[in-house]
TORVEX-284796 format. One line per field, with one value per residue: residue number from 0; residue in one letter; y, z, x of N, C-alpha, C, O in turn. Coordinates in pm, whole numbers. Example, Ala and Ser with C-alpha at 12.3 -4.5 7.8 and 13.67 -1.06 7.14 Angstrom:
BEGIN
pos = (0 | 1)
code = (a | s)
n.north = (-569 | -225)
n.up = (780 | 708)
n.east = (1319 | 1285)
ca.north = (-450 | -106)
ca.up = (780 | 714)
ca.east = (1230 | 1367)
c.north = (-330 | 3)
c.up = (780 | 787)
c.east = (1320 | 1290)
o.north = (-332 | 114)
o.up = (846 | 804)
o.east = (1424 | 1341)
// end
This chain:
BEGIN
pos = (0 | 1 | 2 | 3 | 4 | 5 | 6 | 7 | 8 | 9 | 10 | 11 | 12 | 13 | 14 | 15 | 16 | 17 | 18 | 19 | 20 | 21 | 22 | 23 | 24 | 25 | 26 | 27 | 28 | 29 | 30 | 31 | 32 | 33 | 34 | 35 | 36 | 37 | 38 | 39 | 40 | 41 | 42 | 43 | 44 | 45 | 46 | 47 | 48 | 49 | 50 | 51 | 52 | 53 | 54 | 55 | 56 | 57 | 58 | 59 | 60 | 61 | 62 | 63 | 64 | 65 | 66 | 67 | 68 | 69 | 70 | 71 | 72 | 73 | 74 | 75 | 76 | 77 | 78 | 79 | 80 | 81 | 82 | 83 | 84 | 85 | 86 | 87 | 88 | 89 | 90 | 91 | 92 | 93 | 94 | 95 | 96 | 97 | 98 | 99 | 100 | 101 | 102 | 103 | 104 | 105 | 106 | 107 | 108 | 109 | 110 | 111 | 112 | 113 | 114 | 115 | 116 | 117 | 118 | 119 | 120 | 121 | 122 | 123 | 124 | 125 | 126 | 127 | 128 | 129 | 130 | 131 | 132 | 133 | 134 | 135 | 136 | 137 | 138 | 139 | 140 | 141 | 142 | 143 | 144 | 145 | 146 | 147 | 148 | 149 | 150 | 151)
code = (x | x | x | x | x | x | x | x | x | x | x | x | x | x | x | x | x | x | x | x | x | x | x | x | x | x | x | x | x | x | x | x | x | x | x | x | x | x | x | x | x | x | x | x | x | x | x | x | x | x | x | x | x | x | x | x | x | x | x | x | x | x | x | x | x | x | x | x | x | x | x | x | x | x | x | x | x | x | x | x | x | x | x | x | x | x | x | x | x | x | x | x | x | x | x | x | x | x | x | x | x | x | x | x | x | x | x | x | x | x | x | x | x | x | x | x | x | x | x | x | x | x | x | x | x | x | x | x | x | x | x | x | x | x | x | x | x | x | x | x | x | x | x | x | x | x | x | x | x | x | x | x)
n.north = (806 | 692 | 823 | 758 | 722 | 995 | 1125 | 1269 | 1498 | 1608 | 1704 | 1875 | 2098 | 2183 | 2245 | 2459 | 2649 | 2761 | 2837 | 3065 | 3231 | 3268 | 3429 | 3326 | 3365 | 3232 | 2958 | 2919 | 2931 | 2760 | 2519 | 2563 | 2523 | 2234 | 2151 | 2241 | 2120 | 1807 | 1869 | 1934 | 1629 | 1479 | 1652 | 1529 | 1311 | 1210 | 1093 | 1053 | 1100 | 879 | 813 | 707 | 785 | 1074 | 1070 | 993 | 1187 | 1397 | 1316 | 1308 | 1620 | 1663 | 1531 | 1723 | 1952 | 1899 | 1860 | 2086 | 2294 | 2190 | 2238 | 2508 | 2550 | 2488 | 2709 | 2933 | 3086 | 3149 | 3267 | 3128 | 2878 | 2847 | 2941 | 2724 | 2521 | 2572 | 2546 | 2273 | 2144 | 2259 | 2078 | 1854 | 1805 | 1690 | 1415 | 1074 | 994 | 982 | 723 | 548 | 571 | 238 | 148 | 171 | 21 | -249 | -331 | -302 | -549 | -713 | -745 | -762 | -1107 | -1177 | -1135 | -1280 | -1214 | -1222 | -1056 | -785 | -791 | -852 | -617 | -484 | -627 | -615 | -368 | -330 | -456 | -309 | -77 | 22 | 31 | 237 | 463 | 778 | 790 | 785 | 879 | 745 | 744 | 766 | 508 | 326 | 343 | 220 | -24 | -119 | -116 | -321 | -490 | -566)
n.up = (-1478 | -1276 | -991 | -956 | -1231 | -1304 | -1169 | -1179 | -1394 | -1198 | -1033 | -1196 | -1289 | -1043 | -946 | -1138 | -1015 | -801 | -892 | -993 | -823 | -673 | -877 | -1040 | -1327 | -1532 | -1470 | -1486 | -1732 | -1887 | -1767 | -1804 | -2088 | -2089 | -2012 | -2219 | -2412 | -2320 | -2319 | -2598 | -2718 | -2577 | -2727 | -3002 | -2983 | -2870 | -2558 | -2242 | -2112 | -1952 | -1621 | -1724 | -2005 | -2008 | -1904 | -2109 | -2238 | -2133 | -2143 | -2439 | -2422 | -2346 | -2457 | -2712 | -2639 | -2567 | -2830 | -2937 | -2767 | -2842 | -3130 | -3060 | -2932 | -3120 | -3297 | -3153 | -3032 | -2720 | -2549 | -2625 | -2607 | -2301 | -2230 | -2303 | -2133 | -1889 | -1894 | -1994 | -1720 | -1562 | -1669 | -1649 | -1299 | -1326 | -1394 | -1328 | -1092 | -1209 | -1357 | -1280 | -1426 | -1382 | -1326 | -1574 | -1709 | -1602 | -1658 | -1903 | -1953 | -1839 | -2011 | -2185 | -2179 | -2095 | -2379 | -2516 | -2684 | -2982 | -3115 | -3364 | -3519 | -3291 | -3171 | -3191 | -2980 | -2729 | -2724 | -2714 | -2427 | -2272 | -2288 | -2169 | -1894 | -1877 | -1997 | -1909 | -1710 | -1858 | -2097 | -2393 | -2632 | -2568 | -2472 | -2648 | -2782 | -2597 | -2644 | -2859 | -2901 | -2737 | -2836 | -3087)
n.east = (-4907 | -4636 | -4502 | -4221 | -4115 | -4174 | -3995 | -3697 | -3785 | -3951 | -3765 | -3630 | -3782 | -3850 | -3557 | -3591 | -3755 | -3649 | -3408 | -3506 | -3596 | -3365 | -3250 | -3055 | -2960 | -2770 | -2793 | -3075 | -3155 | -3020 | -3138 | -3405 | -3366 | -3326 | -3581 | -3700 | -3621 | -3700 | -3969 | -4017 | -3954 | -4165 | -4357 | -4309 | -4301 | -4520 | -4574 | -4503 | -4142 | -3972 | -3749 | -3569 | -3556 | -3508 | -3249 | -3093 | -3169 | -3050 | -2766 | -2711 | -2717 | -2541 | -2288 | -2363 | -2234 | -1975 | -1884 | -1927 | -1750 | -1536 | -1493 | -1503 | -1274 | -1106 | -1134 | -1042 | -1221 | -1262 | -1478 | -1739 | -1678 | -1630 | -1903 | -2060 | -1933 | -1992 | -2265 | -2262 | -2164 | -2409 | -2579 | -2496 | -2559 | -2784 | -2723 | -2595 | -2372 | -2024 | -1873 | -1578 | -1224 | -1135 | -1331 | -1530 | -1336 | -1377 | -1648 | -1652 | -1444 | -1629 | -1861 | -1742 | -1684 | -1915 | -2058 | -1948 | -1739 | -1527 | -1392 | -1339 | -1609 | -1779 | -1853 | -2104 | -2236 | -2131 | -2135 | -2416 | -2481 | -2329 | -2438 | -2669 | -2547 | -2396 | -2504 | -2512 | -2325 | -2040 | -1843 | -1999 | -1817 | -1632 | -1573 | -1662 | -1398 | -1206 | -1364 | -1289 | -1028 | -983 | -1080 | -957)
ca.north = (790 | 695 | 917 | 728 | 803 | 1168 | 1214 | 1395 | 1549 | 1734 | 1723 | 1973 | 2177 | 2224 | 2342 | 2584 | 2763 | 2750 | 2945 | 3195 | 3312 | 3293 | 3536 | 3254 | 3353 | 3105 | 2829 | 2903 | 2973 | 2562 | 2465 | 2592 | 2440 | 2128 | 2117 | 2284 | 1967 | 1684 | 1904 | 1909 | 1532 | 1454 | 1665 | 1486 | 1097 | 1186 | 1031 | 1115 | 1074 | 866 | 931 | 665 | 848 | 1171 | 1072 | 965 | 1315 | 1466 | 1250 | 1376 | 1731 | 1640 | 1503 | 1808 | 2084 | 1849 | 1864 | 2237 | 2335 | 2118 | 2299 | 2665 | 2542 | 2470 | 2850 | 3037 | 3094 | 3112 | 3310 | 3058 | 2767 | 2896 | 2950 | 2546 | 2442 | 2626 | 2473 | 2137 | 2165 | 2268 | 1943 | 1684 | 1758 | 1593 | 1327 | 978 | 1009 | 941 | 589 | 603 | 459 | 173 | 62 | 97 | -148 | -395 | -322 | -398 | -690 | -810 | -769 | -868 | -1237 | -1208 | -1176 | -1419 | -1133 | -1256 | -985 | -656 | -806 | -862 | -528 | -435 | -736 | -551 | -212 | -347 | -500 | -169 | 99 | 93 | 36 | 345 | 565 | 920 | 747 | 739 | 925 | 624 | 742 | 682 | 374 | 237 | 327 | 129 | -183 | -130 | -141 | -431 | -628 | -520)
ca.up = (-1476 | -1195 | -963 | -959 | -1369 | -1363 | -1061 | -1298 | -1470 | -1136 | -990 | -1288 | -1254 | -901 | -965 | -1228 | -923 | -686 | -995 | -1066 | -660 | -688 | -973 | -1100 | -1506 | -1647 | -1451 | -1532 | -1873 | -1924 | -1723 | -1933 | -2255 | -2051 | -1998 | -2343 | -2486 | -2328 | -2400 | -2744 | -2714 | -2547 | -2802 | -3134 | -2972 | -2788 | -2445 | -2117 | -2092 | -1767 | -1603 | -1855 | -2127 | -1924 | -1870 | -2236 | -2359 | -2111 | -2174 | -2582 | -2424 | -2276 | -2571 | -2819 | -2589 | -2541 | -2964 | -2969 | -2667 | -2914 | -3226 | -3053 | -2919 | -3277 | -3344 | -3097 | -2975 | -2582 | -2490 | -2663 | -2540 | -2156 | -2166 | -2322 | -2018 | -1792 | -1943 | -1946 | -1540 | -1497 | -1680 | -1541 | -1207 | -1326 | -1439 | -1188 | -1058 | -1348 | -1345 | -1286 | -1557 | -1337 | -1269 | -1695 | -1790 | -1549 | -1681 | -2068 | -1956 | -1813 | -2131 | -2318 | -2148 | -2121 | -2474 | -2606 | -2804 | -2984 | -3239 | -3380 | -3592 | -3174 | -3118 | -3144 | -2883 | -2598 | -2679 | -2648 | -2302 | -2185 | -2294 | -2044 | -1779 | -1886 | -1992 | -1848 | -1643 | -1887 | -2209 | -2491 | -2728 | -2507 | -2415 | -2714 | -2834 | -2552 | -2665 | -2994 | -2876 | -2622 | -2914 | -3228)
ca.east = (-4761 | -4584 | -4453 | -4056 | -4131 | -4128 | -3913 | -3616 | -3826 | -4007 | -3635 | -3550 | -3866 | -3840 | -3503 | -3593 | -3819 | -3519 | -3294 | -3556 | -3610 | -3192 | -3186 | -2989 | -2970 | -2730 | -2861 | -3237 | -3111 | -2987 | -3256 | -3529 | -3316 | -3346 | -3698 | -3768 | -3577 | -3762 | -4118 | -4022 | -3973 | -4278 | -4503 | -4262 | -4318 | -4656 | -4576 | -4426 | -4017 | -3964 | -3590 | -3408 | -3548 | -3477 | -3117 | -3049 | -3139 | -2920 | -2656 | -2672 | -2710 | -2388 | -2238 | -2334 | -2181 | -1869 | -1864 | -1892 | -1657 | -1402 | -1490 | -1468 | -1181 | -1034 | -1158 | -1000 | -1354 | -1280 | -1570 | -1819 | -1646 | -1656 | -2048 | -2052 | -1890 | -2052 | -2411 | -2255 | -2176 | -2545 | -2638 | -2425 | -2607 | -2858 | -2686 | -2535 | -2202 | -1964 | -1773 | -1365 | -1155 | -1146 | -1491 | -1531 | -1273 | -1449 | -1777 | -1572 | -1402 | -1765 | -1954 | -1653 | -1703 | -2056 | -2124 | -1816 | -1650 | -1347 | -1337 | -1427 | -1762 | -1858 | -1870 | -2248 | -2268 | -2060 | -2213 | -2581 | -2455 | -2260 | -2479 | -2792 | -2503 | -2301 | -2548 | -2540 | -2226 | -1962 | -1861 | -1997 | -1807 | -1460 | -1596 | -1659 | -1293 | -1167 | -1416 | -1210 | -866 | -942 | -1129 | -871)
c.north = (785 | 777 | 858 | 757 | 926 | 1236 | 1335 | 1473 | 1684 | 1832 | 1888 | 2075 | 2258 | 2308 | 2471 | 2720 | 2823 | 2875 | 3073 | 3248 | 3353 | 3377 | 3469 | 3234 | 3272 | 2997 | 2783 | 2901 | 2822 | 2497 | 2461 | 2545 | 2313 | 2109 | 2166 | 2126 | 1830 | 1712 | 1875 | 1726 | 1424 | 1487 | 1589 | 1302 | 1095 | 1099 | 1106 | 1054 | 1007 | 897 | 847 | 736 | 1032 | 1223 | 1048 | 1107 | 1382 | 1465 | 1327 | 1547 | 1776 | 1632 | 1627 | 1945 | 1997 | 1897 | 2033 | 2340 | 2276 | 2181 | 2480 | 2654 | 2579 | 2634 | 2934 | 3094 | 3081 | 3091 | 3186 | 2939 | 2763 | 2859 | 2790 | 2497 | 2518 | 2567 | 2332 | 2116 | 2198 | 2133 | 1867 | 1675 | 1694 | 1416 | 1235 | 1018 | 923 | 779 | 627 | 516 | 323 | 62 | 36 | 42 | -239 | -426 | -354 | -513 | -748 | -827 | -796 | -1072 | -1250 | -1226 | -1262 | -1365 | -1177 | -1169 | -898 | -706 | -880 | -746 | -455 | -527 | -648 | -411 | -209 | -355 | -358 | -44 | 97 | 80 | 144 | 481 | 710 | 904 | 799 | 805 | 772 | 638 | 666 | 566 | 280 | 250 | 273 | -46 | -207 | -169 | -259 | -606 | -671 | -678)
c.up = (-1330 | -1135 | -971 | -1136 | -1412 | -1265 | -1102 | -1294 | -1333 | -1056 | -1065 | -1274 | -1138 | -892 | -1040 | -1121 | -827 | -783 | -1010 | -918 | -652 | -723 | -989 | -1267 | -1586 | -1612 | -1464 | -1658 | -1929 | -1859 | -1821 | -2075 | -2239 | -2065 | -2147 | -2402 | -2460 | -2325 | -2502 | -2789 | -2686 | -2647 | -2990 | -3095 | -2915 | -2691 | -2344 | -2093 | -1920 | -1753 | -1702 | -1950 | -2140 | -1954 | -2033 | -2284 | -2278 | -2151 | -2329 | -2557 | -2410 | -2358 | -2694 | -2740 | -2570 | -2737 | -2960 | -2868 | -2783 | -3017 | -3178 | -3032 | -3009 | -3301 | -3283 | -3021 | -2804 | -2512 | -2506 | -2588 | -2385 | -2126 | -2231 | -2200 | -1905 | -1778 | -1923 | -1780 | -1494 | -1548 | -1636 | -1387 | -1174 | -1373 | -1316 | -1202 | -1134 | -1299 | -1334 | -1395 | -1538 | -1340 | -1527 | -1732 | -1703 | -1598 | -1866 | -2055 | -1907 | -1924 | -2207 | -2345 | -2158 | -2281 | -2578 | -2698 | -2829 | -3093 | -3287 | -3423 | -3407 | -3135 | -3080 | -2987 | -2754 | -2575 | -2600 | -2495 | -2214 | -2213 | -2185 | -1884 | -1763 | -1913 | -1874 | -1738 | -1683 | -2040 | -2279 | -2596 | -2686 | -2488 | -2518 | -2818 | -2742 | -2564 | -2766 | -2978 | -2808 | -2730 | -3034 | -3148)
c.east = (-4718 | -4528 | -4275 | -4044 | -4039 | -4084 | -3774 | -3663 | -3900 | -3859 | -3596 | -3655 | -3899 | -3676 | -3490 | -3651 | -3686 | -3421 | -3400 | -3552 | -3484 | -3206 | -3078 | -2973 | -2906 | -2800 | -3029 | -3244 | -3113 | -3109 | -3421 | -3476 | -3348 | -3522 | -3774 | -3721 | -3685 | -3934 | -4140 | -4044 | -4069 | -4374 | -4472 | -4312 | -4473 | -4684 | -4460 | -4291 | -4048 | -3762 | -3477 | -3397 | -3470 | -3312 | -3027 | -3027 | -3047 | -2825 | -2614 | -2699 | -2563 | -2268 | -2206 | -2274 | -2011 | -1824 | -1842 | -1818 | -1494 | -1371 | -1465 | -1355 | -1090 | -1035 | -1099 | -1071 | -1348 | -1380 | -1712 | -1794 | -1647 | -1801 | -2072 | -2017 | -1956 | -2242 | -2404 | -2240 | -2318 | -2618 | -2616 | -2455 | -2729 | -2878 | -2625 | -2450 | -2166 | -1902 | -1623 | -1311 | -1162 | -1273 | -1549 | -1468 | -1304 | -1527 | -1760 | -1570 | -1517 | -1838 | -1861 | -1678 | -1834 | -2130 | -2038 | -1794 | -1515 | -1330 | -1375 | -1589 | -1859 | -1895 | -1990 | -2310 | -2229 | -2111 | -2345 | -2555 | -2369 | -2348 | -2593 | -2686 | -2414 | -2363 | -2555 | -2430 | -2125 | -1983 | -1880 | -1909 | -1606 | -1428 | -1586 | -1511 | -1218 | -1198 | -1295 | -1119 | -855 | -1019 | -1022 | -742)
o.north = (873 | 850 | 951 | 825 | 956 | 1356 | 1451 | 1558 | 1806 | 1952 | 1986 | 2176 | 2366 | 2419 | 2562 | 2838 | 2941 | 2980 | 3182 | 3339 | 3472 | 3466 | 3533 | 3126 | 3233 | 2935 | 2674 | 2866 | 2779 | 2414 | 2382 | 2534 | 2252 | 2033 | 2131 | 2036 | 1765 | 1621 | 1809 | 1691 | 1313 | 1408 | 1586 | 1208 | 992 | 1026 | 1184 | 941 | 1051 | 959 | 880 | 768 | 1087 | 1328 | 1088 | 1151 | 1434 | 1564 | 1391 | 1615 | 1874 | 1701 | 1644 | 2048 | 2081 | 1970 | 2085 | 2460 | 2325 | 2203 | 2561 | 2735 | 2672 | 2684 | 3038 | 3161 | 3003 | 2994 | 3160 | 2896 | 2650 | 2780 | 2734 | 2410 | 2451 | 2556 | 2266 | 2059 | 2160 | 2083 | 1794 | 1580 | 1655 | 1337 | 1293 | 1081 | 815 | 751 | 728 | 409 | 257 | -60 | -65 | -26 | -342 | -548 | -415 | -592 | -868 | -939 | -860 | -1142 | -1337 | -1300 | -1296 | -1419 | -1179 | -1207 | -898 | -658 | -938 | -752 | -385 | -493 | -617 | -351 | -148 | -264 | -340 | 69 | 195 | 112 | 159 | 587 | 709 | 1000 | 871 | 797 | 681 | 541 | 588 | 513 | 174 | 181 | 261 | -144 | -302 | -274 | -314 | -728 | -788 | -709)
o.up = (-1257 | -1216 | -1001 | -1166 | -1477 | -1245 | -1062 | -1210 | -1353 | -1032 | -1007 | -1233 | -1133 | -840 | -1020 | -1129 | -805 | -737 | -1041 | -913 | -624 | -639 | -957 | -1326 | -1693 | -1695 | -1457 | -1706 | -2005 | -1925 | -1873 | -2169 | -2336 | -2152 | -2177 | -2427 | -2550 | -2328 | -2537 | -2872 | -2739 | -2677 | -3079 | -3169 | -2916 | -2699 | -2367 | -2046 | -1821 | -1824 | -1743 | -2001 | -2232 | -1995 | -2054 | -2343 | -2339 | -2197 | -2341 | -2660 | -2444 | -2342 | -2753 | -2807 | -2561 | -2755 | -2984 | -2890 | -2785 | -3037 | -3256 | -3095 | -2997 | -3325 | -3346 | -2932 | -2754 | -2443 | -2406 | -2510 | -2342 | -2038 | -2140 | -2161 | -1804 | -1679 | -1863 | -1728 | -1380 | -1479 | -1575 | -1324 | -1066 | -1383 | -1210 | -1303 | -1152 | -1179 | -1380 | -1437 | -1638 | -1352 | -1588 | -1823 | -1729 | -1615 | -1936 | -2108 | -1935 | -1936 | -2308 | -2447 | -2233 | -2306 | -2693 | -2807 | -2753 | -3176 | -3267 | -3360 | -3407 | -3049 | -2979 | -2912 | -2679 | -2469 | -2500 | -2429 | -2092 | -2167 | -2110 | -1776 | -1656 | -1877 | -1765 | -1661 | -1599 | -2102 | -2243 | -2672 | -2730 | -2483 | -2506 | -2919 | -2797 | -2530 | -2754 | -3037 | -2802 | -2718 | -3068 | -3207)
o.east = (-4763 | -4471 | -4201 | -3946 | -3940 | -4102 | -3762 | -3630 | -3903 | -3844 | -3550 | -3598 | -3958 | -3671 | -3410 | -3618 | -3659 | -3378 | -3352 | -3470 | -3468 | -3188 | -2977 | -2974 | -2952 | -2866 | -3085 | -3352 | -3199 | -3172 | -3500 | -3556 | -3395 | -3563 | -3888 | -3802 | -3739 | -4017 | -4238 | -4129 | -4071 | -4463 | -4558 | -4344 | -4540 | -4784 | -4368 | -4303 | -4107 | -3683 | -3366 | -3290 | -3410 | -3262 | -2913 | -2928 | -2954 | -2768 | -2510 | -2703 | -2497 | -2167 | -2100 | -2278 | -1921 | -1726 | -1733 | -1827 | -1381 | -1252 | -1416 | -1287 | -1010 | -925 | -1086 | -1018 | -1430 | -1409 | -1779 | -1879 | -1670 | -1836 | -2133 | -2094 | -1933 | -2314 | -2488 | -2335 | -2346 | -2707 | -2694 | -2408 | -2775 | -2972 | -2602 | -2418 | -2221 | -1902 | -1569 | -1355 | -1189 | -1287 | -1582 | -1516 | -1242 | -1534 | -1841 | -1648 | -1515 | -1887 | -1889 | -1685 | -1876 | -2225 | -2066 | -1812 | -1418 | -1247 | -1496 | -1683 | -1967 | -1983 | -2000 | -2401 | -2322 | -2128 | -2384 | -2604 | -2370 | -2328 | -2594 | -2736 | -2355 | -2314 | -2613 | -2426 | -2070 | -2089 | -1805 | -1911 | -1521 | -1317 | -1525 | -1505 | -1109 | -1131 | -1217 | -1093 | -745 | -1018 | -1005 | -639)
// end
């Protein structure tokens, strides 16, 4: 395996040493969820994550603490919802610098033209074409309710 491969992947390992010399406990805490996650993934597919695959699972690490920061929310649940956001902030530094509202409705209106969407039944067309450019960028799920509104 390449070493540009499993650069993430030592990225996150190398910080796990860095948190434990800290006496850094939340952040060795997410860290080790992180690296338990794409172990588990490695020994369920039987191959080595390189950093797209890397960045994908972040990205849905990203995603299911955004879901349950929303639902404690709903609950009244502060305390729960606090240590969610506090886990998501240790992930998203392993994630690219986000996109601005800006830069994704360019990156719409480009795959809108690029794949000659005139209508919702285009919509898998504009996703295929925006998702490896938004990944781990850009919530997908916001994104693809702006394809909606700009295709509707």
């Amino acid at each position: 395996m390449s070493e540009e491969k499993i650069a993430m992947s030592l990225r996150i390992r190398e910080d796990m040493k860095l948190a434990m010399k800290a006496k850094e406990k939340e952040k060795l805490s997410v860290i080790r969820l992180i690296l338990a996650a794409i172990k588990q993934r490695e020994v369920d597919e039987r191959i080595e994550l390189d950093d797209q695959q890397v960045l994908q699972l972040l990205d849905k690490m990203i995603k299911q603490r955004r879901d349950s920061i929303e639902q404690f929310d709903k609950a009244g649940r502060d305390d729960l919802s606090a240590i969610e956001q506090q886990e998501m902030l240790v992930i998203q530094q392993y994630l690219p610098q986000q996109l601005t509202e800006t830069e994704i409705a360019q990156l719409i209106d480009d795959a809108v033209i690029a794949s000659g969407a005139d209508g919702m039944k285009d919509m898998g067309k504009v996703m295929a074409i925006l998702r490896p450019q938004l990944q781990g960028r850009a919530d997908l799920g916001a994104a693809s309710q702006k394809i909606k509104a700009k295709l509707s």
